[in-house]
N, C-alpha and C positions, 0 to 999 in steps of 0.2 A: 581675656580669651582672644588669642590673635586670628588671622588670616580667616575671621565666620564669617560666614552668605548672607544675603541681604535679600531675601523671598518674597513679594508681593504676595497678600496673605488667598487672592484670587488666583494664585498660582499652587499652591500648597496643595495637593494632593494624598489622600490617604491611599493605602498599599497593603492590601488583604492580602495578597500575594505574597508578601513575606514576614506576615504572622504565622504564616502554613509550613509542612515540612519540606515544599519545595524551592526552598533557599536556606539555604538548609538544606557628666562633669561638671556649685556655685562662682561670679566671676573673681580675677585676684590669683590666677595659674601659678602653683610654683612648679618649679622645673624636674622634670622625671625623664628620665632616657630611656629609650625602648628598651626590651630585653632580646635576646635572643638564645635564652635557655629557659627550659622549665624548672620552677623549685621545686625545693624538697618534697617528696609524696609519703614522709610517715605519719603512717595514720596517728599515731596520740598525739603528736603536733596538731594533724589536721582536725580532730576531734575538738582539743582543747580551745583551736582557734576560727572553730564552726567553719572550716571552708567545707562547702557541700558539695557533692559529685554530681550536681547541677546547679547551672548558677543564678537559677528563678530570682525575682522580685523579692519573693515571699522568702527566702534563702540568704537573701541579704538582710534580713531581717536579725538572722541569727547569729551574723559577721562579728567578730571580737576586734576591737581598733588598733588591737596588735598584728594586724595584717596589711599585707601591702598589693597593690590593685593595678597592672601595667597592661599596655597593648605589647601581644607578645609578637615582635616586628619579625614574619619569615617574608617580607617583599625585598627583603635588600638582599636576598640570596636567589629570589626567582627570576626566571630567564623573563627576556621581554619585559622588565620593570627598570627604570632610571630614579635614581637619587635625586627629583629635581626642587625636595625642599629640604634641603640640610635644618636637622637641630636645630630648633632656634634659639634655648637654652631654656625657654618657656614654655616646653615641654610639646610643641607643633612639629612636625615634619611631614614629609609627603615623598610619592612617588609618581609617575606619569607612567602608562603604559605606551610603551614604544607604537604599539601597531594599531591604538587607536587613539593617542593621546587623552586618554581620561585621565582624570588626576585619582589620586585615592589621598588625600590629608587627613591626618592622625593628629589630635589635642587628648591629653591627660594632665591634670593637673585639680590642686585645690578647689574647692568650689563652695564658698560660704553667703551666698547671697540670696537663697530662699529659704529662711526661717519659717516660714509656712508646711514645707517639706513634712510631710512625717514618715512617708516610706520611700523607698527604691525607686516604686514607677511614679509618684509625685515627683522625686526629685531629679529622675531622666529627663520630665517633662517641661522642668525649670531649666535643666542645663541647652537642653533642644530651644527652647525659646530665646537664650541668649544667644546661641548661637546663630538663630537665624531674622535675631531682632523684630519677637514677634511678641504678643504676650503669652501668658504660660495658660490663659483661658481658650486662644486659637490652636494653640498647639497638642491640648488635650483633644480637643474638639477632632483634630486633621489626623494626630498622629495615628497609629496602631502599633501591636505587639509585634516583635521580633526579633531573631536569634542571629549571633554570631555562635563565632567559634571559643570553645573555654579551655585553658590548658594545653599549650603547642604539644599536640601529637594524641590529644586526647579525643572522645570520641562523644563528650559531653560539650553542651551548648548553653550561653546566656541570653538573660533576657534584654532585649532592648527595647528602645521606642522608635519608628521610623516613619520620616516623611519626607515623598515627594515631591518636587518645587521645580521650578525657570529663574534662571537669574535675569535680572535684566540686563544682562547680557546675550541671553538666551540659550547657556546652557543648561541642559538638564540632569538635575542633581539629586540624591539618595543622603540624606543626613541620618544618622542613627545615633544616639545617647543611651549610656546607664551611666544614673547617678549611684552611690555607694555610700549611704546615711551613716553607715559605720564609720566611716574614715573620711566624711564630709569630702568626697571626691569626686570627678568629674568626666568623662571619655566619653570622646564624638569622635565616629570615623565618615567624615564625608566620600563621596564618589560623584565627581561631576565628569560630562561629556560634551563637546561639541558637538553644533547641530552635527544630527545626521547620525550618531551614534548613540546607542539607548544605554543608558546609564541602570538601569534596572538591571538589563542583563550581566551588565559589568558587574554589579552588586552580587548579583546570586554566584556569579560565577567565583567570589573570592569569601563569602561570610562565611563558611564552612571553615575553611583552614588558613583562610589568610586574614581574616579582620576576628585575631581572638584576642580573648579578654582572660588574664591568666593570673589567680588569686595563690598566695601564698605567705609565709611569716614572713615579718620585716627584719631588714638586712639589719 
């Protein structure tokens, strides 16, 4: 799992905040490219392949592993966003907000590294701990519930797990994960800030329609 943060676990901060409606990936990554369209929406497809018209924890539960699970990328068309992490082939990319330099980095890929896992929000909490090199007993403990965006242009939301942190660098960063047990899969959208700029707000400002998570049959 390329370019994860590295969080002092006394820095890790839990965020009630956007388990609410007001905001509103095991390691071994294979390579996915963003999308930039929505799939097919007929229902006896979507039926037979349980995608739900929410994309709860407990919703993944009912996922057929004939589906395929992507961050649906509308920042490389938004004003005020720059290209400043090309593809890496390893399924990582990013952008930077021009006007405030936050970064927003995007990983989806594979994730088969916590056989303990037995659902959705266990296995968000395995891929959130690798990401931020922490264990997955810390990261239950910090994280909380919360929602992006599901389906470009949809008006349904998924579950995530999110937590708070300082790099030792000292900026301040927003991590979010859902793991996907159906398709042993893995999505983190970080949001980090330079002092002086609050990274929370940058978060709420983009999970709605720019950090979605977009479920449909495989190509």
């Amino acid at each position: 799992m390329p370019s994860s943060r590295i969080l002092t676990l006394v820095t890790l901060t839990a965020i009630a905040l956007l388990a609410t409606g007001c905001v509103s990936v095991r390691p071994g990554p294979a390579s996915s490219s963003p999308v930039d369209s929505e799939p097919s929406e007929s229902a006896p497809a979507d039926d037979a392949l349980g995608i739900p018209d929410e994309f709860t924890f407990e919703a993944g539960d009912g996922l057929s592993p004939d589906v395929r699970v992507e961050w649906g990328d509308t920042l490389f068309a938004k004003d005020g966003f720059t290209l400043s992490h090309p593809d890496d082939g390893n399924g990582s990319w990013g952008y930077t907000e021009d006007a405030t330099q936050c970064t927003v980095l995007f990983w989806q890929g594979s994730f088969t590294g916590a056989e303990s896992a037995t659902n959705d929000r266990e296995l968000s909490d395995a891929v959130l701990a690798t990401w931020l090199h922490a264990s997955a007993e810390d990261v239950t403990s910090y994280a909380e519930d919360g929602v992006v965006g599901y389906q470009v242009g949809g008006t349904g939301s998924a579950d995530v797990r999110v937590i708070a942190g300082t790099t030792a660098a000292g900026e301040a960063t927003i991590s979010a994960a859902r793991g996907v047990l159906a398709i042993d899969g893995g999505f983190i959208v970080d949001v980090s800030c330079p002092a002086g700029q609050d990274a929370g707000a940058a978060y709420a400002a983009l999970a709605a329609e720019d950090l979605v998570l977009v479920v449909g049959p495989a190509y």
